[in-house]
N, C-alpha and C positions, 0 to 999 in steps of 0.2 A: 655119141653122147656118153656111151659106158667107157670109155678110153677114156676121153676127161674125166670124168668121177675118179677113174682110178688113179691118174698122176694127183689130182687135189690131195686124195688120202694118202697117200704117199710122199708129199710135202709134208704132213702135218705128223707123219708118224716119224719124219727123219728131222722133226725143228729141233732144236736143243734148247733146256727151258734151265733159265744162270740164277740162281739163286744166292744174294749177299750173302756170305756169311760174317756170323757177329767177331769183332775184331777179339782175339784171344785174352784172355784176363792176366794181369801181371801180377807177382809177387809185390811183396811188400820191399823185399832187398832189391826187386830191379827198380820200382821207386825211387829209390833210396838213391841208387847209380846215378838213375836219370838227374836228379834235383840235384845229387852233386856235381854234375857236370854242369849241369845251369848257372849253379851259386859260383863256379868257380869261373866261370865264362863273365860272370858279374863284375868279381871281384877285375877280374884282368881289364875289364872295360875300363872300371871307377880308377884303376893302374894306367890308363890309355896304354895298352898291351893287346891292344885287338887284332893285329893285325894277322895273328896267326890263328883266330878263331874261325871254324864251319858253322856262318849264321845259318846254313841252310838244316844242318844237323841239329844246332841246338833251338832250331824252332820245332822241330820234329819232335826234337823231343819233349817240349811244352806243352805241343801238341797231345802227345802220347798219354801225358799226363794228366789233362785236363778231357781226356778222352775214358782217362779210365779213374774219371770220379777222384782225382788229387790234386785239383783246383787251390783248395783250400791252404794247402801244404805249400803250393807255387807262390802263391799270393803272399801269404803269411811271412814265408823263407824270405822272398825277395823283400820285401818291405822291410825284415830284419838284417838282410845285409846293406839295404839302403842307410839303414839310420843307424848300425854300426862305424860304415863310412862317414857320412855326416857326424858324427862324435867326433871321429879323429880331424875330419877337416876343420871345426868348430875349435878345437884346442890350436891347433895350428894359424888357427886366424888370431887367436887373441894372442899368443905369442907375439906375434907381428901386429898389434893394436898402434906400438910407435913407429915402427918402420915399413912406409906405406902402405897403411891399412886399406885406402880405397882401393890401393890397387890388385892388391891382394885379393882382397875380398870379391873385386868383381873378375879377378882371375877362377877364382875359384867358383864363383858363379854359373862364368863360362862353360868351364869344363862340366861341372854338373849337368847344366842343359844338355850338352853332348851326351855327356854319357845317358844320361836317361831317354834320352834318342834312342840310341842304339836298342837299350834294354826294351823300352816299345816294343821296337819291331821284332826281340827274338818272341815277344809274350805277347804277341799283336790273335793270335787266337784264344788268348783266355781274354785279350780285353773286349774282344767281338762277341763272345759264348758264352763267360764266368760273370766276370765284374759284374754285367745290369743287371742280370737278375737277381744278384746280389744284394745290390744297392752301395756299391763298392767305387772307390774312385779310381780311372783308367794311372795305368802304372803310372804315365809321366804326370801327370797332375798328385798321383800319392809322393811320388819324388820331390814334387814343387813342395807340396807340404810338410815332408821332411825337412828337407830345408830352410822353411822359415821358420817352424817350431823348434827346430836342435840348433839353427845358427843364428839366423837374421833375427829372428826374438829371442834368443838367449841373453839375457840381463845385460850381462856385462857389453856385449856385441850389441847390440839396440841402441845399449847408452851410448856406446864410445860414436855408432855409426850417424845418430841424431843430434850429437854433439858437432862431432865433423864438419857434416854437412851446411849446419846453421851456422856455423862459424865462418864457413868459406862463403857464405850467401853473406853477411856481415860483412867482412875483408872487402867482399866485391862491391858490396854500396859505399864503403869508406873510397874507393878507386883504388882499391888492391887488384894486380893481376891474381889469379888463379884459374884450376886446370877444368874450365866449364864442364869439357868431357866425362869428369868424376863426376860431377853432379846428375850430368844428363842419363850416364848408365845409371847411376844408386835407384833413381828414378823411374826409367824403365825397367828392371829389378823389381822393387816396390808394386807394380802396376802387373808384372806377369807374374810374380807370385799370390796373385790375387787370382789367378786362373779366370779372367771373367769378370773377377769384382774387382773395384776401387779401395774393398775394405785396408789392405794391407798399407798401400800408399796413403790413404787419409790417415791411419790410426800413427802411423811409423814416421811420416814426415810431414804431407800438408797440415794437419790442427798443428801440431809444433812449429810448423813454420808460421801458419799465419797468426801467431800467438806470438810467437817473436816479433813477424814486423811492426804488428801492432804497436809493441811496445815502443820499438824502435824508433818510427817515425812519430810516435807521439814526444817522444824524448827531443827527437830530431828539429819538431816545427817549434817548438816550447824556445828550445834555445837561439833557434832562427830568428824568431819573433823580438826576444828580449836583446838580440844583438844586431837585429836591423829594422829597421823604420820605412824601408818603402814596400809597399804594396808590391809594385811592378816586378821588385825581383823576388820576393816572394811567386807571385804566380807565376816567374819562371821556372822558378825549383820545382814546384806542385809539377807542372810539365816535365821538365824533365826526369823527376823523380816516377812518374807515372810511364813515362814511356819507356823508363829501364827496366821494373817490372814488369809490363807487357812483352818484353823486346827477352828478358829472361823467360817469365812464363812460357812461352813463345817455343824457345829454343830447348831448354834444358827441363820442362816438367811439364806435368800433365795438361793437354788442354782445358780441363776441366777448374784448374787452379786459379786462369787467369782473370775471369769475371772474380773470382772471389778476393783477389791480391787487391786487383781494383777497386774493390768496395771494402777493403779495409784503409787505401790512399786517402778514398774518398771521405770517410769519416772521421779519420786523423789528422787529416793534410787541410781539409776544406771544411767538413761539418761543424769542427768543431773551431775555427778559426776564420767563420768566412764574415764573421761580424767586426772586426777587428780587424782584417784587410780592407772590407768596403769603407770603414769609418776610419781609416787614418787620418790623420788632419792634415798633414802636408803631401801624401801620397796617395791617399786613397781615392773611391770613386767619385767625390765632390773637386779634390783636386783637378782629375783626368777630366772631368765635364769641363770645367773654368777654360784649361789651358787646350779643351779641342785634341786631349791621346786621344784619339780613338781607338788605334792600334792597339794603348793599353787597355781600351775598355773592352772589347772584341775577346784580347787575350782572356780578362778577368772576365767576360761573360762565359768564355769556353771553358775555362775549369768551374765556378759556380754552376751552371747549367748540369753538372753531372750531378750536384745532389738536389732534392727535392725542393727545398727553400732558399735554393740559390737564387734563382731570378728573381721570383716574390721579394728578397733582403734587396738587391738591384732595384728593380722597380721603385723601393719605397724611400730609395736616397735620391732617384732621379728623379722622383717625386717632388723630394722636398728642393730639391735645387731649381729644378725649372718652374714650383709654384713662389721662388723667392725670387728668380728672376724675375718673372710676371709681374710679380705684387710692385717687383722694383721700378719697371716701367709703367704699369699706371700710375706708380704714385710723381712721376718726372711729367706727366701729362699737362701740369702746368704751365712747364718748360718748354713745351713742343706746339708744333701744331698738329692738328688733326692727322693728318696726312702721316707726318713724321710719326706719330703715336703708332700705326695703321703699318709702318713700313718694320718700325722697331720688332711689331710682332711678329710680320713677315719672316722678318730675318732669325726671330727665337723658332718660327717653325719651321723655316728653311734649316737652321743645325739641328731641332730634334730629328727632324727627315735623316739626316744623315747623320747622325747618331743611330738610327733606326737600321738604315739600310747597311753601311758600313762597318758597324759594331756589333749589332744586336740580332739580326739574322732578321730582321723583320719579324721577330714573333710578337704576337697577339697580345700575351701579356703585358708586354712594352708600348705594343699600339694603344691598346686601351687607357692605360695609364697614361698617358700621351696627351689621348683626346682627352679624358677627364680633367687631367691638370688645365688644359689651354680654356674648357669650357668654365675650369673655376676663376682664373684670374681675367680671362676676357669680361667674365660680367660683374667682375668686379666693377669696373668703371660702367655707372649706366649711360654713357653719354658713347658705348661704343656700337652699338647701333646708328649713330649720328654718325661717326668717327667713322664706318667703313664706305657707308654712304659716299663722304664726302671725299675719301678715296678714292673711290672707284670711281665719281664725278671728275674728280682732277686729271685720273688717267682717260679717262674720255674725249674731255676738252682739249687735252694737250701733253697728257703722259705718253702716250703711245707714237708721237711724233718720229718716224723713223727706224719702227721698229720692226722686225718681222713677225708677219703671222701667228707663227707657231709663237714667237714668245709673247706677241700681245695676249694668246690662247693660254698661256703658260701664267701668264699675271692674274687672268681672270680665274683660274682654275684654284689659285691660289687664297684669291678673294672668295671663292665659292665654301673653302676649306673653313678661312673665321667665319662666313657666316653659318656654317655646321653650329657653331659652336654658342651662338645667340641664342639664351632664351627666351628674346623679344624679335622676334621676328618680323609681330606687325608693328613693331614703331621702327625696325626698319625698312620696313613697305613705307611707312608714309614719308620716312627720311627722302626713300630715292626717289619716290613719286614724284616729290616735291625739287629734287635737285636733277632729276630728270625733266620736269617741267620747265626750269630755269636753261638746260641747254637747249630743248627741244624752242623754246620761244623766241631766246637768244642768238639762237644760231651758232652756237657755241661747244657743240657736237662737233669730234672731228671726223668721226668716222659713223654712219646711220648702221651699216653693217654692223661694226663693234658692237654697237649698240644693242642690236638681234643676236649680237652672239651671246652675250652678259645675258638677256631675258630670257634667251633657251636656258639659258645654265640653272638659273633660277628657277624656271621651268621646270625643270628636271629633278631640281631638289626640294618643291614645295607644292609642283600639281599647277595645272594647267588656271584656276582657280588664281590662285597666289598673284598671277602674273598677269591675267584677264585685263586691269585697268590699265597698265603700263605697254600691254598692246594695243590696247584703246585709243591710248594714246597718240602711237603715231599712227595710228590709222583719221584720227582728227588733222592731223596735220598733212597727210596726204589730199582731205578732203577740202583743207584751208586752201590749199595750196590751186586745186584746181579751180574753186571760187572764185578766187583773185585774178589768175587765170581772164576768167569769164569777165571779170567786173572789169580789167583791165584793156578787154576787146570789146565791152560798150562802151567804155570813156572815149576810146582810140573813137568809134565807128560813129560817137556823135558830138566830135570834137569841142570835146569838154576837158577843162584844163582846173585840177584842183588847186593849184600852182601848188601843192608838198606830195611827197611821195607817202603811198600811203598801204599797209601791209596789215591786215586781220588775219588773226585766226580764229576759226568755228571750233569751240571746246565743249565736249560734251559732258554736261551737268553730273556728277560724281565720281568721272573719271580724272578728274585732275583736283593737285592736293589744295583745294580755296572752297572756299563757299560764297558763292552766287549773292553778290548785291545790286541796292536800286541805286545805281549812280544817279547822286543829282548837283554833282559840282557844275561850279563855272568854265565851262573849256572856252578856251578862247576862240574867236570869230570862225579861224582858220580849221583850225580841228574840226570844232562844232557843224561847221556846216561842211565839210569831207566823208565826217560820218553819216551824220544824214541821206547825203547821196548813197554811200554804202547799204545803210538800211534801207532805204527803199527798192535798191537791188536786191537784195538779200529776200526781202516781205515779200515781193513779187516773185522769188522762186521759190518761197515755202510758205505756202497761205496757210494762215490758220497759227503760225509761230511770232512771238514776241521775242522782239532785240535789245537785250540793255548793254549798254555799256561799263564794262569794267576796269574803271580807271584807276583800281588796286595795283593790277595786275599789267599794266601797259606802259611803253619806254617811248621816247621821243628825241631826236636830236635837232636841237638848237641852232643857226647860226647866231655867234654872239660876236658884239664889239665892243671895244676896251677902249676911252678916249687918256688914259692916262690921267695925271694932273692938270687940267688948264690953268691957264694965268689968270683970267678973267671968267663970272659966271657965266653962263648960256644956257637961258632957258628954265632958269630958276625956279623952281615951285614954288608955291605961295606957302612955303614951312619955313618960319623964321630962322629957325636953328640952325638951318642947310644954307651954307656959303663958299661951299665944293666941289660941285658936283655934277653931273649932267643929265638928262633923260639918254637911255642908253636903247643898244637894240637890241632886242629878242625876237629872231624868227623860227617860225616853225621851219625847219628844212626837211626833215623826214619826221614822221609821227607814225607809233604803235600804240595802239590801247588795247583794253579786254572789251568783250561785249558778251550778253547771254544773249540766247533764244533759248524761246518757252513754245511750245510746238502747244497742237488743242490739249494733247492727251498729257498735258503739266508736264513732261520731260523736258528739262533744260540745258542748254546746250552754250556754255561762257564760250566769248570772242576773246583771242588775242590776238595784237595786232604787234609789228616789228618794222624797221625802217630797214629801206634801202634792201627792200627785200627782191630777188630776181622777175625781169618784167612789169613792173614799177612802171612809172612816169618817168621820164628823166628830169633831174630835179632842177630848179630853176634859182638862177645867183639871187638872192635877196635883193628887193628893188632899190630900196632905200636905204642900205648903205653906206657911209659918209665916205668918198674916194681917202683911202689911204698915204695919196701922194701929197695933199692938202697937210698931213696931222703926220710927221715923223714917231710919235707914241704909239700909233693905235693897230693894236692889235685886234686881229682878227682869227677867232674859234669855232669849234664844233663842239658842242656839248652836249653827252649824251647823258640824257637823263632820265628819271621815269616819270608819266604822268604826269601826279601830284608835282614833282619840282617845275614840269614845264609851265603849269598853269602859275605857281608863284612868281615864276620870272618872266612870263611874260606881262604880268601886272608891271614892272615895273619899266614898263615901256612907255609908262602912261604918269607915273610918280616916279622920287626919287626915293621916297622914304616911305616906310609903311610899317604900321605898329603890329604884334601879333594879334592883335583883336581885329583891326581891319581886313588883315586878311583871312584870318577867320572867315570875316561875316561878308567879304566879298567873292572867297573862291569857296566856299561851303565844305571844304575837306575837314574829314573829323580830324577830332582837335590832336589824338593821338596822332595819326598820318601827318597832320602838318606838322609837331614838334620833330617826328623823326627826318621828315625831309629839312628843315629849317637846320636841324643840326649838320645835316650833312652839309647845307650849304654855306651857311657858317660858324662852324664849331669842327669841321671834319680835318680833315688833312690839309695844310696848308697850300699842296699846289692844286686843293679845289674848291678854295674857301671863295666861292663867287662872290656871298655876301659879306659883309659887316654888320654886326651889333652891337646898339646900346643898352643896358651897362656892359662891359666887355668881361659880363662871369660864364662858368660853366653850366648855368644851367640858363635854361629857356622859361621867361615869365611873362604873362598876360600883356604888360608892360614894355613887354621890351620891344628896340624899334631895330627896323630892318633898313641897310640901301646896300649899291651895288659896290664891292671893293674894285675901285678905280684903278690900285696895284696891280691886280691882277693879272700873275704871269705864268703861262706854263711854258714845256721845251719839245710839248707837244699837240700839233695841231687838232686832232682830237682828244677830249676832257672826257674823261668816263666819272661821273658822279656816283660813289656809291653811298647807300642808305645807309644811316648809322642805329644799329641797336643798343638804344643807353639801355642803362639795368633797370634805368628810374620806368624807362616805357614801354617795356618788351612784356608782353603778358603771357602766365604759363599757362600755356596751352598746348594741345598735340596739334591744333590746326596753325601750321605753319603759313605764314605770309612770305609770296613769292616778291624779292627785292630786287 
């Protein structure tokens, strides 16, 4: 243990203890040495004469000097033979102001940067130790600043260099070549003698440049304008003029410049001239709609669109064009039919569409204005609620013939679009109720699906509510269907023969567009007692409900016979006046009427009926007949008619002639229903003019007498009689009578 204690103390008596000592203090004359071999090591740099300099010596000796407190002195010297040099470089540039000054200048540049490199790195220990405590800036950034206060902002050197440059940026928009490269150094120049900041480059070139262009291209569109008249190539200049400043910005100046070049384009080129591109008269936006540019409108929404009030000016021309179109087509409504009204606007919305998509980017703006215009001029016509109705009835019945799916889904979708655009919505609910009533009775539907597909759509755009009746609808006629069914397999099973074929439907009481009456006309034998059988079927499967019939609302088909002219009378009536003529035939051959039931709990439930409806009777030839092979004239028809007309012609199975009072007061039809059926049969269309009247005017009187036109020829074997609405008998009402 005392051997190790003694080697320990014996380590620590033999350690050797180094104490720094302070680095020796220098004269003022070795100072003095030292600085001048630095200043002189300067100069030979600012000479490019380096090559024979020891950087590693004359950092030492910086070192030395800034070690022994003469910082002050380094700094000071060196910054005075900085800007001694810059003097002389500075006259030397303006000398050469005419003979290539850019090049010169960023010659000289160059070399500066080099040199102040160098000089860095011999004084790279006072910029590390001196400068920040100072509050001093590091050598090469006081170089930068030399620089642009002794050359690049020297008066004369400023003006000539911002001159220069604006001039060749000038040249280059007229399509002068010139040496980009100039421009791109002067530029990055400008931007690193900001050390950090932009100030140097905004104060020295961007405010002067973008003050020039200003000028420039306002100068530029001024003269454009007054020397050309189209739009189109106007918004090709704006374009190309925009993408050569982006394409310059880009390439030769600051990033920073190029939003700003742009929104001077944009308020020279466009701001101030986008009202007078859009309003040319022969080229402008009104033009480009007419003739379907889109191409040009697309172009001129893409340059508008960069300023604020560019769409908004757009919008409020497409406005007015497509609200003159509008106005143009309702006011031709007279000219057209419904339908054709209905198609015309399809096709203004089929081009806004694609105006929309095509041109306009689909923005919101454009949409909305859009939809507003179509909602102004759609309801201009109030009769366009009746008008879409009766569209989308037509492609029902027989528009959609042949078509595919998708594009019948394509037509309805379209139809869905006007009806957005109604303010009357329920007067087209009662429209279609009503012309849905007319196919669904008719049989005149070609598709039931189409059908469900149109009511979903409607569905969808007005609530399940909206649509509630029109589903009702055929859910009546589903249940018609299976009645008859039934009624048709007791006829069968207790061989009973109505001899006509005979088709109801069960309608329920305010789901279809009529109001429930107490039929109490005269129907003839055959009807009368068909129906009869029917209601007792009917009573006996819902006790407690009452049946009327609805002979408003019900069609019938006729066989008719035509004996021509005879020679001789046959069968003369006891009316003196008549010495022409014959008792003719009218059979029932199929009949449809309406009927209600009234169930206990007062819910009413109207009958329609339709002919030659599937599972029927099969119908039976008319018994009595006259053989055709007997009478070379005599024609033989199918007349399809409604109710009320069947019951006047069959009267005249029994007479030749009949006044309208008589029949009046022997078939009980109101007196309006019988003027419009009497018109139709004769006053209507010549190849369905069954009857004749005397006196032979256009209107229908108390007075006037009724027989059967013996002419009577069609080219086809079924006659479809339709009802006529004079103006003198149509009453204004929203409750529409199904004809």
């Amino acid at each position: 243990m005392s051997t190790g204690s003694s080697a320990r103390r014996t380590e620590v008596t033999n350690a050797k203890v180094r104490i720094k000592a302070f680095p020796p203090s220098i004269d003022e004359r070795y100072a003095n040495q030292l600085w001048d071999q630095i200043k002189s090591a300067i100069i030979e740099i600012q000479k490019k004469n380096n090559s024979c300099l020891s950087f590693e010596e004359l950092y030492r000796n910086a070192y030395t000097l800034i070690l022994q407190k003469h910082g002050e002195r380094l700094y000071a010297g060196t910054e005075a033979v900085v800007r001694e040099h810059m003097i002389k470089i500075r006259d030397s540039i303006v000398e050469n102001l005419n003979n290539k000054f850019l090049t010169y200048l960023n010659s000289c540049w160059k070399d500066h940067q080099t040199a102040m490199g160098m000089i860095r790195d011999i004084l790279m220990y006072m910029d590390r130790v001196y400068v920040g405590p100072h509050n001093l800036d590091g050598v090469y950034k006081m170089g930068m600043t030399v620089f642009c206060d002794l050359v690049v902002r020297y008066p004369i050197i400023r003006e000539h260099l911002q001159k220069t440059l604006l001039d060749m940026v000038r040249r280059e928009r007229r399509g002068e070549v010139i040496s980009r490269s100039q421009i791109r150094d002067a530029c990055q120049m400008f931007v690193q003698l900001g050390a950090g900041s932009l100030r140097v480059y905004l104060e020295d070139f961007e405010q002067p440049f973008l003050e020039q262009s200003r000028e420039f291209y306002r100068t530029e569109s001024e003269n454009f304008l007054a020397e050309n008249t189209s739009a189109s190539l106007y918004i090709k200049k704006v374009e190309q003029r925009i993408e050569e400043e982006v394409r310059r910005a880009h390439h030769h100046l600051d990033p920073s410049t190029e939003p700003k070049i742009v929104v001077v384009l944009e308020e020279e080129l466009i701001s101030r001239h986008m009202e007078t591109i859009v309003g040319m008269e022969d080229s402008g936006l009104t033009y480009m709609l007419t003739h379907d540019h889109f191409s040009d409108i697309a172009a001129m929404y893409g340059v508008l669109s960069r300023v604020e009030e560019g769409p908004k000016i757009m919008s409020n021309y497409i406005s007015l064009y497509l609200r003159e179109q509008g106005r143009n087509t309702v006011r031709d409504t007279g000219s057209s039919t419904p339908q054709q009204h209905i198609q015309d606007l399809l096709q203004l919305r089929d081009r806004a569409n694609e105006l929309l998509t095509r041109a306009l980017n689909n923005q919101t703006i454009f949409r909305n204005q859009i939809n507003s215009d179509f909602e102004y001029f759609v309801n201009l016509n109030p009769r366009s609620p009746e008008f879409l109705s009766l569209f989308i009835d037509e492609k029902l019945k027989r528009g959609t013939k042949g078509m595919a799916d998708q594009d019948v889904d394509a037509i309805f979708d379209k139809c869905i679009v006007l009806f957005r655009y109604l303010q009357e919505k329920d007067l087209f609910e009662g429209y279609y109720k009503k012309h849905l009533a007319k196919r669904l009775l008719l049989s005149k539907s070609q598709s039931d699906d189409q059908e469900k597909i149109m009511i979903s759509k409607l569905m969808a755009e007005c609530g399940a509510v909206y649509t509630s009746k029109l589903e009702g609808m055929f859910k009546d006629m589903a249940v018609s269907k299976t009645l008859m069914d039934e009624f048709n397999a007791v006829l069968s099973s207790g061989n009973r023969n109505l001899n006509l074929d005979l088709c109801v439907r069960v309608l329920t009481t305010g789901l279809w567009p009529t109001q429930a009456t107490n039929s109490n006309e005269a129907l003839p034998e055959e009807a009368d007692t068909a129906f009869k059988v029917y209601k007792n079927f009917y009573l006996s499967k819902h006790n407690g409900r009452k049946i009327n019939l609805q002979t408003n609302m019900g069609y019938a088909e006729l066989s008719a016979v035509f004996y021509g002219r005879p020679n001789a009378d046959i069968n003369t009536p006891q009316i003196s006046s008549v010495t022409d003529s014959h008792i003719h035939s009218f059979l029932i051959h199929g009949s449809s009427s309406s009927n209600q039931v009234t169930s206990q709990s007062s819910q009413q439930t109207p009958i329609s009926g339709l002919p030659g409806s599937p599972g029927a009777p099969k119908t039976l030839d008319p018994p009595n007949l006259i053989s055709t092979s007997s009478r070379p004239n005599v024609r033989k028809y199918f007349l399809q008619v409604s109710t009320y007309q069947m019951i006047i012609l069959m009267k005249f199975n029994r007479r030749n002639r009949y006044s309208f009072i008589e029949l009046a007061s022997e078939t009980n039809i109101p007196e309006r229903e019988l003027k419009r059926s009497l018109m139709a049969l004769a006053l209507g269309r010549c190849s369905q003019r069954i009857l004749c009247k005397e006196p032979k005017t256009r209107d229908i009187e108390s007075t006037d007498v009724f027989y059967v036109n013996d002419l009577f020829v069609s080219k086809h074997i079924k006659v479809r009689i339709k009802v006529i609405n004079s103006p003198r008998l149509v009453l204004i009402t929203l409750t529409l009578n199904i004809t």
